[in-house]
C-alpha positions in Angstrom: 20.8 -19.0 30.0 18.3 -19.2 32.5 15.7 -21.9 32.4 12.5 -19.7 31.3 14.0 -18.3 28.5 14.8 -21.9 27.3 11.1 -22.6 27.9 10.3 -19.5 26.1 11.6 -20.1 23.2 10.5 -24.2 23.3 6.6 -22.2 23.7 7.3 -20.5 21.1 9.0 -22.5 18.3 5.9 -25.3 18.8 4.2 -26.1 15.9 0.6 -24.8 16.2 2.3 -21.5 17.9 4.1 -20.8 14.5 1.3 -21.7 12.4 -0.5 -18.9 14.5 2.2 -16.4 14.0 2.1 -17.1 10.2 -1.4 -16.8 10.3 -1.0 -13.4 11.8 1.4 -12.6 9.0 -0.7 -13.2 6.0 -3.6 -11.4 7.7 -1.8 -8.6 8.9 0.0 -8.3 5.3 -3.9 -8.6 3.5 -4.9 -5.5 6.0 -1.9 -3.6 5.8 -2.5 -3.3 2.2 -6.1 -1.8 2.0 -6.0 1.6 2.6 -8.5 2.7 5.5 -8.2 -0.6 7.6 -5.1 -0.1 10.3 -4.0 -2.5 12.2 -5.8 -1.7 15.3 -8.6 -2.4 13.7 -7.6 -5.2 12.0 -6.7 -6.7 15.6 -9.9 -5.5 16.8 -11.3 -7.9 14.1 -9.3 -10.5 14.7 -9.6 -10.5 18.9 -12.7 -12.2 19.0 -11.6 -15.1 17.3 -8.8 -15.5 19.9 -11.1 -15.9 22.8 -11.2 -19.8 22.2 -7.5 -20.3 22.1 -4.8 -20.7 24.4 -3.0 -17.2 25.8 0.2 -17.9 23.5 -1.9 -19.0 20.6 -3.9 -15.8 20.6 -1.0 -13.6 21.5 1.4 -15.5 18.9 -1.4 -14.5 15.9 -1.9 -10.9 16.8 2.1 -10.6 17.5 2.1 -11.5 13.6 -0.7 -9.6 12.7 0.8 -6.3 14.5 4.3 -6.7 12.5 3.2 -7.8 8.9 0.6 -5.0 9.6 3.6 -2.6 9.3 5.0 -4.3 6.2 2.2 -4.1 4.5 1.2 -0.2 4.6 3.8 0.2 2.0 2.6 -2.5 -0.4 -0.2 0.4 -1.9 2.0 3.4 -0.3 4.6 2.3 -3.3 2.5 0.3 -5.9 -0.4 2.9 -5.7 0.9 6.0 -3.9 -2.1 5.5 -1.4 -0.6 4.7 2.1 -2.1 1.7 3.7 -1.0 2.3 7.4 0.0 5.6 8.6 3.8 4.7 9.0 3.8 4.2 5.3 3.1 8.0 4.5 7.1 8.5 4.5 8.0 5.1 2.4 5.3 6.8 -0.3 7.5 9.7 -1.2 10.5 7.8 -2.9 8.6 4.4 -2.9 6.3 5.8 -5.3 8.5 7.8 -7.9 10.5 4.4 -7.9 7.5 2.1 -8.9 6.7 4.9 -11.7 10.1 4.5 -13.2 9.5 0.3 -13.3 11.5 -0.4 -10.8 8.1 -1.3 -8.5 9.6 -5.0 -7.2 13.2 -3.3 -6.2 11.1 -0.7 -4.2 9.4 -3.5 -2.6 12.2 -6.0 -1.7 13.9 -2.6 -0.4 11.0 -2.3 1.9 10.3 -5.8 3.3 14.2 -6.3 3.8 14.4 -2.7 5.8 11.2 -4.1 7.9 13.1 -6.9 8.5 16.2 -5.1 9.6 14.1 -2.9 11.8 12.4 -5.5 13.3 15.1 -7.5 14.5 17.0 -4.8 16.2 14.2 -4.0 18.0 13.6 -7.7 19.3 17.3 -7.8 20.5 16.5 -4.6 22.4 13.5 -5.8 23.6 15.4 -9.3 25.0 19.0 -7.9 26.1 17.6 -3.8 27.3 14.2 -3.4 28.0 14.4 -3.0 31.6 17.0 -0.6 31.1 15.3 2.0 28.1 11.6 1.2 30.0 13.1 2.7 33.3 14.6 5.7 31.4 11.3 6.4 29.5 9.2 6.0 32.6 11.4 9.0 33.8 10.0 11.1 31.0 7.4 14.1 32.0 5.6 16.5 30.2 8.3 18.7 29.8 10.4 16.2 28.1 7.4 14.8 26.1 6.4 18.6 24.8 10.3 19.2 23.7 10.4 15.7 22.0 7.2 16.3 20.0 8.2 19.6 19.4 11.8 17.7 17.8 9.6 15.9 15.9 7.3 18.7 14.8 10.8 20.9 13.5 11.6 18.4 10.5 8.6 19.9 8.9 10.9 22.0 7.4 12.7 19.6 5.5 9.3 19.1 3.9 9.1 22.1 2.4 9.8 21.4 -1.2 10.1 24.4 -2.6 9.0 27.1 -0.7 9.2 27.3 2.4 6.6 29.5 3.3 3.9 27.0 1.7 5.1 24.1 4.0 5.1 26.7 7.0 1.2 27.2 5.5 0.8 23.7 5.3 1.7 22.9 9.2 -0.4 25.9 9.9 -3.7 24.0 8.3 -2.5 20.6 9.8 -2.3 22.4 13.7 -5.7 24.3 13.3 -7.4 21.1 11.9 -6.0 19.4 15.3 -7.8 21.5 17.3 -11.6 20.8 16.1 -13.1 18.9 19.0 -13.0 18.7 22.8 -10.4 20.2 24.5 -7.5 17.7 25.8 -8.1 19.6 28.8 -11.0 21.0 29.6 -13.3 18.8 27.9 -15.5 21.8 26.1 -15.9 21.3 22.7 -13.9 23.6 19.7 -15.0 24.6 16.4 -17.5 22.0 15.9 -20.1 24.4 14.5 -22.9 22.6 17.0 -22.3 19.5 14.7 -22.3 16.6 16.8 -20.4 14.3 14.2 -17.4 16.8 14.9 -17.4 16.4 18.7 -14.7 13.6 19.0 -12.4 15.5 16.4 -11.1 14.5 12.8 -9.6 11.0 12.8 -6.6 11.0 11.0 -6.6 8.2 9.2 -9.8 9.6 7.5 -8.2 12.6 6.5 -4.9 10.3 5.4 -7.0 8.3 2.7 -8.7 11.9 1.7 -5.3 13.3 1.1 -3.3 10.7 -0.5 -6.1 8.8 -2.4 -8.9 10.8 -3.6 -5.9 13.0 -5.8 -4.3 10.2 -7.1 -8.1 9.0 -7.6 -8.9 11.7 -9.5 -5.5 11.9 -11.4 -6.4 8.4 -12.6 -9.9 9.0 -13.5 -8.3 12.3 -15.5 -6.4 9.7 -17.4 -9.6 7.4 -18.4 -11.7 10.2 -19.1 -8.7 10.8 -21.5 -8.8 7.1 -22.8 -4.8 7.0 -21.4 -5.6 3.9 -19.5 -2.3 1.9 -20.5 -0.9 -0.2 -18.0 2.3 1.7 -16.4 5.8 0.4 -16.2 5.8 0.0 -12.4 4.0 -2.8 -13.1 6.5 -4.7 -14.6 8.6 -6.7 -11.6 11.7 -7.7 -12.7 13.6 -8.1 -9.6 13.0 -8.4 -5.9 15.6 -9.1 -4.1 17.6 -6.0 -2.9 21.2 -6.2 -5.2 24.5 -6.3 -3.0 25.1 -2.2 -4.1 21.3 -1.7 -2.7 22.2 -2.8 0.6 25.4 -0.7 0.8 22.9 1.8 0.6 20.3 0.7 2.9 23.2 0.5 5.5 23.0 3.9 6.8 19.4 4.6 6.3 19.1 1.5 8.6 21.6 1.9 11.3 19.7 5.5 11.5 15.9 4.1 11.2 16.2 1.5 13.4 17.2 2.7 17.0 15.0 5.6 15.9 12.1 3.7 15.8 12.6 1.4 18.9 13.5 4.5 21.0 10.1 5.8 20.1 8.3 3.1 20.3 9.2 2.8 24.2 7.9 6.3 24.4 3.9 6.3 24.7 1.8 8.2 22.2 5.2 8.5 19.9 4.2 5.8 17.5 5.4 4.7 14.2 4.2 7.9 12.2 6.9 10.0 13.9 9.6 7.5 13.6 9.1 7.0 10.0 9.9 10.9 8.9 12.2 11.6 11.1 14.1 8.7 10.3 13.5 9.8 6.6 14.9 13.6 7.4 18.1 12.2 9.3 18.8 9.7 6.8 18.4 12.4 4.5 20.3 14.9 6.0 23.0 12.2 6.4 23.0 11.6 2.7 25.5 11.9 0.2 23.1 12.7 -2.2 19.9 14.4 -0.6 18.9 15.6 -3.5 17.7 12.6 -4.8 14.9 12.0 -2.3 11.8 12.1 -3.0 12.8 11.3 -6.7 12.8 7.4 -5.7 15.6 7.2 -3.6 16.6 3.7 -2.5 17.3 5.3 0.8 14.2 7.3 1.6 12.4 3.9 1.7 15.0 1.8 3.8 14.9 4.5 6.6 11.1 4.8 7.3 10.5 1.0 6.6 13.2 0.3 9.2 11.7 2.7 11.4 8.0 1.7 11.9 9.0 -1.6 12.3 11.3 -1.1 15.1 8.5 0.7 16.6 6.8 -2.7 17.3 9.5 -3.9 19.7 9.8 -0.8 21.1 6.4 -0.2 21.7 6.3 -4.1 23.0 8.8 -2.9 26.5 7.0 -1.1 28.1 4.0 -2.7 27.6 5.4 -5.8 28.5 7.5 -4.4 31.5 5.6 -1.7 33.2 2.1 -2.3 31.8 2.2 0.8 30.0 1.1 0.8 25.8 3.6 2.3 23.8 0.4 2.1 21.2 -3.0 1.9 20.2 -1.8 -2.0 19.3 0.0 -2.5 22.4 -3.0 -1.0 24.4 -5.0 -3.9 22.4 -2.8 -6.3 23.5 -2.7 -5.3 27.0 -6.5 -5.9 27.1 -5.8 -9.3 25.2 -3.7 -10.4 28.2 -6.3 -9.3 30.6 -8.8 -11.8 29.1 -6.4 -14.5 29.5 -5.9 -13.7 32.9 -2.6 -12.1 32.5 -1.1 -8.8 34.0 1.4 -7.2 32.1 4.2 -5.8 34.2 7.4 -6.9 36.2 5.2 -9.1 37.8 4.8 -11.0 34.4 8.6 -11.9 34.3 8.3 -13.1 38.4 5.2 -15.1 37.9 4.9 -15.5 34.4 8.8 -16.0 33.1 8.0 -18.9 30.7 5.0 -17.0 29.0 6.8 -13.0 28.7 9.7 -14.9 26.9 7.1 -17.0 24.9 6.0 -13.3 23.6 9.4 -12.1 22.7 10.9 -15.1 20.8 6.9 -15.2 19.3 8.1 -11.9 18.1 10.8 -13.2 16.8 9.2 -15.9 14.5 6.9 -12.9 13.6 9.6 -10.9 11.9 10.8 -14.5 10.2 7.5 -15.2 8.6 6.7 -11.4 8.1 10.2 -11.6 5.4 9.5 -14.7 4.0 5.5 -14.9 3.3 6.0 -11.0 1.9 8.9 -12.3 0.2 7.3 -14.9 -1.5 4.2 -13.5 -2.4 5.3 -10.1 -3.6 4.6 -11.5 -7.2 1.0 -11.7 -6.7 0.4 -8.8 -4.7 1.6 -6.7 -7.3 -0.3 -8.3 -9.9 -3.2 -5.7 -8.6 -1.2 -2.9 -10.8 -2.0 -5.5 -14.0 -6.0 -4.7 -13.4 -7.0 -2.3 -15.8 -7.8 1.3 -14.5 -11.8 0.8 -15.1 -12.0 -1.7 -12.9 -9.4 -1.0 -10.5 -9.8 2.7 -9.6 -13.6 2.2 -8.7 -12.4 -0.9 -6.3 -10.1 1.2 -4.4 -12.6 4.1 -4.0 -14.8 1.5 -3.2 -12.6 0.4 -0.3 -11.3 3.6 0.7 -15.0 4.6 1.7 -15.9 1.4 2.9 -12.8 1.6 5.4 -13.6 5.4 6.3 -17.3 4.3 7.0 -15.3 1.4 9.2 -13.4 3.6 11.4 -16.3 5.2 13.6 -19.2 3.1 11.9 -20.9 6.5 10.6 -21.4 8.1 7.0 -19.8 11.5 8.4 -16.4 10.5 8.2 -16.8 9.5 4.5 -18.1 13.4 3.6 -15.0 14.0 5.8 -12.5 12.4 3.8 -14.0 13.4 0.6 -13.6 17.3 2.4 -9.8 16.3 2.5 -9.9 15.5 -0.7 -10.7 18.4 -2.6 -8.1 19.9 0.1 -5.4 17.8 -1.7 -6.6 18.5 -5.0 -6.3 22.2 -4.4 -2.9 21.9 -2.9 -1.5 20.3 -5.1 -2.9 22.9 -7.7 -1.1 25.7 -5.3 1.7 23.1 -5.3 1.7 22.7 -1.9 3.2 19.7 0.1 0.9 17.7 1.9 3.3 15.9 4.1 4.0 19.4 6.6 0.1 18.6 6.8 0.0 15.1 7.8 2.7 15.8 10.2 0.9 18.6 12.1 -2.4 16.5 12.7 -0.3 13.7 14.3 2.2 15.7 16.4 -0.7 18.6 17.1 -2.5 17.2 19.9 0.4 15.5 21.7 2.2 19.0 21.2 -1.0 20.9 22.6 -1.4 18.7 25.6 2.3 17.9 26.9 2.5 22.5 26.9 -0.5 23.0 28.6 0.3 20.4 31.3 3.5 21.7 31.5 3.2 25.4 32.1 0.2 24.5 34.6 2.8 22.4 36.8 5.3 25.3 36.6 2.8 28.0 36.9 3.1 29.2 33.4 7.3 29.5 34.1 8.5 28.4 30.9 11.9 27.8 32.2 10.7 24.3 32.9 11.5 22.9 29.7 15.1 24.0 30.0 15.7 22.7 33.8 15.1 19.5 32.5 17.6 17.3 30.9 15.9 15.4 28.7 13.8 18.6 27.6 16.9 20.5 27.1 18.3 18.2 25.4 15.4 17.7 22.7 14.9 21.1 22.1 18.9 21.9 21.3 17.9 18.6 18.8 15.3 20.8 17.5 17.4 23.7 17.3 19.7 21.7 15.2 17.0 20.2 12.7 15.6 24.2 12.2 19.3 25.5 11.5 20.2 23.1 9.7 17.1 23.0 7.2 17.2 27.1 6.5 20.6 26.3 6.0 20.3 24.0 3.3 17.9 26.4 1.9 19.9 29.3 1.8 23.0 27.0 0.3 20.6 25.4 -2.3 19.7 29.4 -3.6 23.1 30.5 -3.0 23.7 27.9 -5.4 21.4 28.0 -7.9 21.5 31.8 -8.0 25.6 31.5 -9.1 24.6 28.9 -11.1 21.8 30.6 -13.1 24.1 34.1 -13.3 25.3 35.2 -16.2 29.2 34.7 -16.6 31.0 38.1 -18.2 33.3 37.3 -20.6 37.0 37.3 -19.4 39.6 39.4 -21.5 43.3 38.5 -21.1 45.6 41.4 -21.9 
């Protein structure tokens, strides 16, 4: 063992450097939870502050800050059904239905130790291979970009619920909504309807809270209009701890969600959003019993949890070896180090050994305190379910326009996410899934650019994406995810129709 990774990890394990990291932790937790506040923003807060401390100090608390930040998006994506960060959209689905049937704290210690899981593979790929996946994702061009977005983009399917057609419809909204704005390319502006507000697009996140929160707002405002304002059984926590037969099956979910999400996370622009549901469709796909997913199924919270947390590692390589973000966080943290004085790169191992080990074993100590504060204060946090709906329904549309108005700083973007949510109430009235939606706005633009740039290199010869290994090999991935959903679908009908079929009586001669 070399001497700067002993140094490393002595920076690292000092006392006021884990304070900081525990710091980050609880913070990162607090902002995680509150739906409209991501943790970009929370960092963003939080930067500031770091401007009077040393480079590890300040680095150590946003490490912290960054991974509880994950954790924490499912905190009110389970207890509430209102994802905090966008990762958690995918734990929501059976984290949810599993906190409706009481079993809120089991949901929750599924979570955190999944997070865990997730975030410790990705440390020990970000000390033993980074060099190695960094140099293979540098490799990546818009060829290989476009086929693996479009990968992503096929599980869309699996989100069809019922009809397929209406999750089809659903993408189809998500993809036109993507392209209000300027043009990736050409910089004119689309479908803004000369308003200026509308020039820079629709954030995401603004149309997450409108989706997921105003329904469940209006579900719950249904219910004290209706005087049904009894506290529900998901509020109880009787256990937290995963059980030994929950881990057997968090195992696969795991194993599945967790190089997921650090292979994406090396991949700039990828993010944890995308390696949440696709996680979530392999593992169930991989399932013994895929049926029960999105019913509350231990394993369709162990794979996404696992997933978006191994995206901080990953995301953490090639920032940390080529200078490139892997995220909007990383990005942040790049500019942290340039205040400091300190270049990320190769260089940064040469000249800075000590310090870029200091990072990683900081990370470390971040996925440590992330289990253990979530761990221990899991009890409180969910005492926000105890509040009666009076008082806690107008809090949380409090906060969710308070964090809309946050985002850009301008009243628009509230009318916007109120927009999406009349669009979720009237889905859900056409029984429409919203997921298919989500998913389309956050693979749309990625999708949009990565073609254009490609057939412009190639001269419009679409042959490009299958000269390319990498390409080729994503879009026979994608193949496989398409064939394999209609598949399902035609089995599921195939059975159903025998099953529903009238039986003629049999006569023995």
């Amino acid at each position: 063992m070399s001497p700067e990774i002993i140094d490393g990890f002595a920076q690292a394990s000092q006392v006021r450097t884990i304070l900081a990291v525990a710091s980050g932790c609880f913070i990162g937790l607090i902002i995680g939870m509150i739906p409209g506040l991501t943790i970009s923003t929370g960092i963003i807060i939080v930067l500031p502050l770091t401007f009077v401390l040393e480079p590890d100090i300040s680095i150590a608390l946003l490490l912290g800050l960054y991974v509880s930040g994950m954790t924490g998006g499912s905190f009110s994506a389970i207890l509430l059904n209102i994802p905090g960060t966008p990762s958690a959209s995918a734990t929501a689905l059976d984290g949810h239905p599993m906190a409706k049937k009481g079993e809120g704290g089991r949901a929750l210690g599924i979570a955190i130790t999944a997070s865990f899981i997730g975030g410790l593979f990705s440390f020990l790929c970000l000390y033993f291979i980074a060099p190695i996946l960094a140099e293979v994702a540098l490799k990546f061009k818009s060829p290989d970009l476009f086929s693996l977005v479009f990968f992503g983009l096929t599980i869309i399917c699996s989100f069809a619920a019922k009809s397929l057609v209406k999750g089809l419809l659903s993408a189809v909204i998500g993809l036109a909504i993507v392209t209000i704005g300027q043009d990736p390319m050409m910089g004119t502006t689309r479908f803004t309807f000369d308003q200026v507000n509308l020039i820079s697009g629709i954030h995401f996140l603004t149309a997450l809270i409108g989706l997921f929160a105003i329904p469940q707002l209006a579900d719950n405002f249904a219910d004290i209009l209706k005087g049904k304002t009894k506290h529900r059984d998901s509020s109880r926590i009787n256990s937290i701890l995963p059980k030994l037969r929950d881990l057997k099956l968090m195992r696969l979910p795991m194993m599945i969600g967790s190089p997921i999400g650090s292979f994406l996370g090396i991949l700039p622009g990828a993010g944890g959003p995308i390696a949440a549901f696709i996680s979530y469709d392999y593992a169930k796909k991989l399932s013994k019993n895929p049926k029960e997913f999105g019913k509350g199924s231990p394993q369709g919270i162990a794979a996404p949890e696992s997933a978006n947390n191994a995206v901080t590692g990953g995301a953490l390589i090639p920032m940390m070896t080529l200078g490139i973000p892997g995220d909007p966080v990383t990005a942040i943290l790049i500019g942290a180090l340039l205040i400091h004085g300190l270049a990320p790169g190769p260089l940064l191992f040469v000249e800075n050994g000590e310090f870029a080990y200091g990072i990683i074993f900081s990370f470390f100590w971040a996925n440590i305190f992330n289990i253990i504060i979530a761990l221990i204060g899991l009890r409180y946090l969910v005492k926000v379910l105890t509040v009666p709906k009076t008082l806690l329904m107008p809090t949380i549309a409090i906060l969710c326009i308070i964090g809309s108005y946050a985002l850009r700083n301008n009243f628009f973007d509230v009318y916007v996410m109120f927009s999406f949510g009349l669009l979720g109430i009237v889905m859900r009235w056409l029984d429409m899934p919203i997921v298919p939606l989500l998913l389309a706005m956050v693979l749309g633009r990625q999708l949009e650019e990565h073609l254009r740039v490609s057939l412009i290199s190639s001269q419009n010869d679409v042959t490009i994406f299958f000269t390319s290994p990498f390409s080729l090999f994503f879009l026979c991935l994608a193949g496989a995810s398409i064939f394999w959903s209609f598949w399902a679908e035609y089995k599921s009908k195939k059975e159903a129709y025998w099953y529903n079929k009238p039986q003629k009586e049999i006569i023995f001669f």
